[in-house]
C-alpha positions in Angstrom: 0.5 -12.5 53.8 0.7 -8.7 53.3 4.4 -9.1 52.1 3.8 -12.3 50.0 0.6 -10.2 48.0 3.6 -7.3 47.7 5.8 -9.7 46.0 2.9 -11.0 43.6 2.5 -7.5 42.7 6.1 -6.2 41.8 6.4 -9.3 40.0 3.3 -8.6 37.9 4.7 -5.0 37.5 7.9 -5.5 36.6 6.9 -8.6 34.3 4.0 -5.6 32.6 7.4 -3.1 32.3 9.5 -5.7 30.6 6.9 -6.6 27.8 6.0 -3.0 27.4 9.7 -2.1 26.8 9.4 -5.0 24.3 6.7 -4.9 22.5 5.2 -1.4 22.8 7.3 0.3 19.9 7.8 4.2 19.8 8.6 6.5 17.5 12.2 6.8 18.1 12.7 3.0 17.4 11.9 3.8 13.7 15.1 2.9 11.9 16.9 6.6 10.7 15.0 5.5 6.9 11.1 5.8 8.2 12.0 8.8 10.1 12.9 10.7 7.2 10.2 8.8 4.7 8.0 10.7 7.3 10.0 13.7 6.7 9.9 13.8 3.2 6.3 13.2 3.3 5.8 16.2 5.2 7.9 18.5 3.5 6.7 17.8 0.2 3.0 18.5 1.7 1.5 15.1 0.4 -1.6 14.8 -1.0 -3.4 13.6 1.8 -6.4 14.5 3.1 -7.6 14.4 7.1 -11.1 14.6 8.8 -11.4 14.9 12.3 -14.6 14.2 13.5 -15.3 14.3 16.8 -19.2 13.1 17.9 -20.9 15.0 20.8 -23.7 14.8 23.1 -23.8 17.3 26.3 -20.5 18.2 26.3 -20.0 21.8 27.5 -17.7 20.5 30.3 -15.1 18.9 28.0 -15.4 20.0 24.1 -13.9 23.6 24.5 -10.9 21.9 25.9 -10.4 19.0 23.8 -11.0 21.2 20.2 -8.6 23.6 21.4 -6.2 21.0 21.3 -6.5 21.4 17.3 -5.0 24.8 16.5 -5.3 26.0 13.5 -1.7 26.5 12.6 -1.8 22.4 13.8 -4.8 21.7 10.8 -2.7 23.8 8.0 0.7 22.2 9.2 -1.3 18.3 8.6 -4.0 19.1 6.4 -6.9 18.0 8.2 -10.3 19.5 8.6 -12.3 19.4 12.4 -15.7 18.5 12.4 -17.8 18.3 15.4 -21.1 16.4 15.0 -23.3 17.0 17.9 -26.6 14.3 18.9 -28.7 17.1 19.8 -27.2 18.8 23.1 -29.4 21.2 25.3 -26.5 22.6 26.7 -23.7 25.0 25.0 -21.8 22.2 23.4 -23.4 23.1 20.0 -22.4 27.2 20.6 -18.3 26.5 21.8 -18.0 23.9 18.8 -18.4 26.7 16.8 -16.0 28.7 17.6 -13.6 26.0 17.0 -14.3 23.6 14.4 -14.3 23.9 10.6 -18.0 22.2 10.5 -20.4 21.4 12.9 -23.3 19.0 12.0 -26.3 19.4 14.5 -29.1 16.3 15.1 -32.6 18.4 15.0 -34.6 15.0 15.9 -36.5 14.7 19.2 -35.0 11.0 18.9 -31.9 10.8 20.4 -29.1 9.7 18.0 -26.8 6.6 18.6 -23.1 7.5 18.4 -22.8 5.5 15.1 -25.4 8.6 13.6 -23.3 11.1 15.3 -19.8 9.4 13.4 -22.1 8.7 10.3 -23.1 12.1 9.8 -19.8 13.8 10.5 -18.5 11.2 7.9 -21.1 12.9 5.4 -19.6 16.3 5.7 -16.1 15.2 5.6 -14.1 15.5 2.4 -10.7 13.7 3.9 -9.6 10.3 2.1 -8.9 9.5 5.9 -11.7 9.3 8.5 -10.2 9.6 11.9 -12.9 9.5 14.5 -12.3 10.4 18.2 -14.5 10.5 21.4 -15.0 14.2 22.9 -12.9 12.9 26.3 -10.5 11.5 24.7 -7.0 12.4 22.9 -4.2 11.7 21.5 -1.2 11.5 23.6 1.5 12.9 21.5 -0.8 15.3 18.8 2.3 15.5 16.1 3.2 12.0 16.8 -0.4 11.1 16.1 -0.9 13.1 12.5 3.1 11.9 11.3 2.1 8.4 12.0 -1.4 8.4 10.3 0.1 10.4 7.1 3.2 7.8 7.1 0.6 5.1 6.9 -2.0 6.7 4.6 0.6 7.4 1.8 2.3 4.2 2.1 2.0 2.6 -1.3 3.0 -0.8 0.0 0.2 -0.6 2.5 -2.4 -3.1 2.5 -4.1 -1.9 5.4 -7.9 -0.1 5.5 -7.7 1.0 9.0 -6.0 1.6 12.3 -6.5 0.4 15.6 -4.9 2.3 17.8 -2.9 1.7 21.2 -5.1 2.8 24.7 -4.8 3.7 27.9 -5.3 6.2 30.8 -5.2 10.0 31.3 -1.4 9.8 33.2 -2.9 11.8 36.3 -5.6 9.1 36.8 -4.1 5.8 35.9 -3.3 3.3 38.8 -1.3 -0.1 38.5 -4.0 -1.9 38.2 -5.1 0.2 35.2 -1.5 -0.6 33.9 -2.0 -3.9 33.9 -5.5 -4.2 32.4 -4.5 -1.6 29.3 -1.6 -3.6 28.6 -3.0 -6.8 28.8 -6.5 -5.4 26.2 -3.4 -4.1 24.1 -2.4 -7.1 23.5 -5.2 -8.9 22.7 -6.7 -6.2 20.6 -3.3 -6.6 18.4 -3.8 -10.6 18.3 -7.7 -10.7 16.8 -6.6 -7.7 14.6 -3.3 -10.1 13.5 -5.9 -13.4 13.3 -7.7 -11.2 11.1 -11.3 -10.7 13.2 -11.1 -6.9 13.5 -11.0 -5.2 16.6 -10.5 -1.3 17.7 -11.5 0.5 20.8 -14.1 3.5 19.8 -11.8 6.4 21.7 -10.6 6.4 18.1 -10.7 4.9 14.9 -9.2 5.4 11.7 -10.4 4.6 8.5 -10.2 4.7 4.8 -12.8 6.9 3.5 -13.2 4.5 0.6 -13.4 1.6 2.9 -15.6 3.0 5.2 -18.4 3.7 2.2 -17.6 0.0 1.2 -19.0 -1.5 4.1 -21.6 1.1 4.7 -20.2 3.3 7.6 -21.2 2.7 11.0 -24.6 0.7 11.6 -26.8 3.6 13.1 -29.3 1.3 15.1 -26.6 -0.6 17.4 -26.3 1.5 20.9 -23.1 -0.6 21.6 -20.2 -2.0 20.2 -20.8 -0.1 17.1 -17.2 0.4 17.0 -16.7 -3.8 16.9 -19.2 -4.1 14.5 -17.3 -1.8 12.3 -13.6 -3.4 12.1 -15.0 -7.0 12.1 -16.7 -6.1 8.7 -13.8 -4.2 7.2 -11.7 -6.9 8.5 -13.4 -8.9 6.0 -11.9 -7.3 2.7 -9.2 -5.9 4.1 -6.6 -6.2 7.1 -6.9 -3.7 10.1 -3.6 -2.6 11.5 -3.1 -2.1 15.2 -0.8 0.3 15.7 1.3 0.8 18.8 2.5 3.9 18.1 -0.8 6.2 17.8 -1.5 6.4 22.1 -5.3 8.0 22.4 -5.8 8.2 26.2 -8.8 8.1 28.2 -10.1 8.4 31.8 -10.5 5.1 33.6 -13.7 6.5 35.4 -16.3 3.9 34.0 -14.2 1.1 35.1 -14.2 2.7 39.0 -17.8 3.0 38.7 -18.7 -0.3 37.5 -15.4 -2.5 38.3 -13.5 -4.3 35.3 -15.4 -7.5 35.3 -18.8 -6.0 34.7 -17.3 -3.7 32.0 -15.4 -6.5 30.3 -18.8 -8.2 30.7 -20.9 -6.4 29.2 -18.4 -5.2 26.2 -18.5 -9.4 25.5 -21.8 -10.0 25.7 -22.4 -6.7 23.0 -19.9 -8.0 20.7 -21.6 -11.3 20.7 -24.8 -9.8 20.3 -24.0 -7.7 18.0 -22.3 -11.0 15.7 -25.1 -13.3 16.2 -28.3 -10.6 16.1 -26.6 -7.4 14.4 -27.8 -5.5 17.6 -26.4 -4.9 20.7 -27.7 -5.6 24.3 -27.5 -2.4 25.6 -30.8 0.0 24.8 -28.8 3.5 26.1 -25.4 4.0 26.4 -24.4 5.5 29.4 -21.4 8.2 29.1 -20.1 8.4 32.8 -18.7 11.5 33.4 
């Protein structure tokens, strides 16, 4: 029995490595022409403009570490501005954000903010044609790969897209074959309702049109969960969202040990469906797991 579950499981893994080598592009597999449209893009210091806005809510643990990650030589070299805009935290998020970040936007309420105010407000300070917006515990895998690929897209003329959904998985020290499996297999159905046209994107981190993201209104403010859903299935509406496969954002797999995958996946349905049918999600508080 032990050596027949064995066999089931090197036959899923080496089935998972052969579809990843497949379908999960890199940049090196750009033909020798992108690669030096990227280039020239760079060089010539196009005329695009970047917000980073990173939402926070109690975050002393994590922020100092994760907007440190954003030098400023990094900013200048991609033109791209850090915001960090904080929910209210009684803790010394507010004071290291600070020291890092171009703007910080504080929440002064005694009502605790959804995450679609903290994004919404950030958005408000921003001055970037692009919106990129990124969880506090999360990041890019590859930072330069990240800021080539979203430029390369932005200044695309022949691009139809309004906004990027990008490729996730697990912090490397953390991620088990298991974990493997599930990111690849969310992957790829992310990229197939993005490609029917429904509009999907994990919330680690989105990346929108600024002009897009004022069309539809930003974020709606008074869903807890699946704010992030909500989101791409109304852009999806006037215009394509792109998943891209080549813009990693990792992320710890801790809420999945807590709670298992089935629940998770559960509950991430039943808000989406919610949030489609009622315009509100399920879930009253969303509960970051650290």
């Amino acid at each position: 029995m032990i050596k027949y579950k064995n066999l089931v499981i090197f036959t899923i893994y080496s089935i998972y490595e052969r579809c990843k080598l497949h379908y999960r592009l890199t940049y090196d597999d750009f033909s020798l022409k992108e690669k030096n449209t990227v280039q020239r893009q760079l060089q010539k210091n196009v005329k695009v403009k970047l917000s980073l806005i990173i939402p926070t809510f109690q975050e002393e643990k994590l922020i100092e570490q994760q907007l440190r990650r954003f030098t400023p030589e990094l900013r200048k070299k991609y033109g791209f501005e850090l915001i960090v805009s904080d929910g209210g935290s009684l803790d010394r998020t507010v004071e290291i954000a600070h020291k890092y970040a171009d703007k910080v936007v504080e929440h002064r309420s005694q009502k605790r903010q959804t995450i679609a105010e903290g994004r919404n407000n950030g958005a408000r300070k921003a001055q970037g044609d692009i919106l990129i917006f990124l969880n506090a515990d999360s990041y890019p895998q590859d930072l330069e790969k990240f800021f080539r690929e979203i430029i390369h897209w932005a200044s695309d003329p022949k691009e139809k897209s309004a906004a990027i959904a990008c490729y996730v998985s697990a912090f490397p020290e953390e991620i088990l074959l298991k974990d493997k499996l599930f990111y690849f297999l969310h992957n790829q159905y992310i990229a197939f309702l993005n490609m029917i046209g429904l509009g999907m994107g994990r919330g680690e981190c989105q990346i929108v049109r600024r002009n897009t993201f004022e069309q539809v209104g930003g974020y709606n403010s008074s869903i807890v969960a699946g704010e992030d859903f909500d989101l791409y299935r109304r852009i999806s509406k006037i215009a394509p969202v792109k998943f891209c496969r080549n813009i990693v954002v990792l992320e710890s797999p801790r809420r999945f040990r807590k709670y298992g995958y089935l629940k998770t996946l559960f509950y991430w349905g039943l808000n989406a469906l919610t949030v489609m049918l009622f315009n509100k999600s399920i879930t009253k508080e969303w509960e970051a797991v650290r």
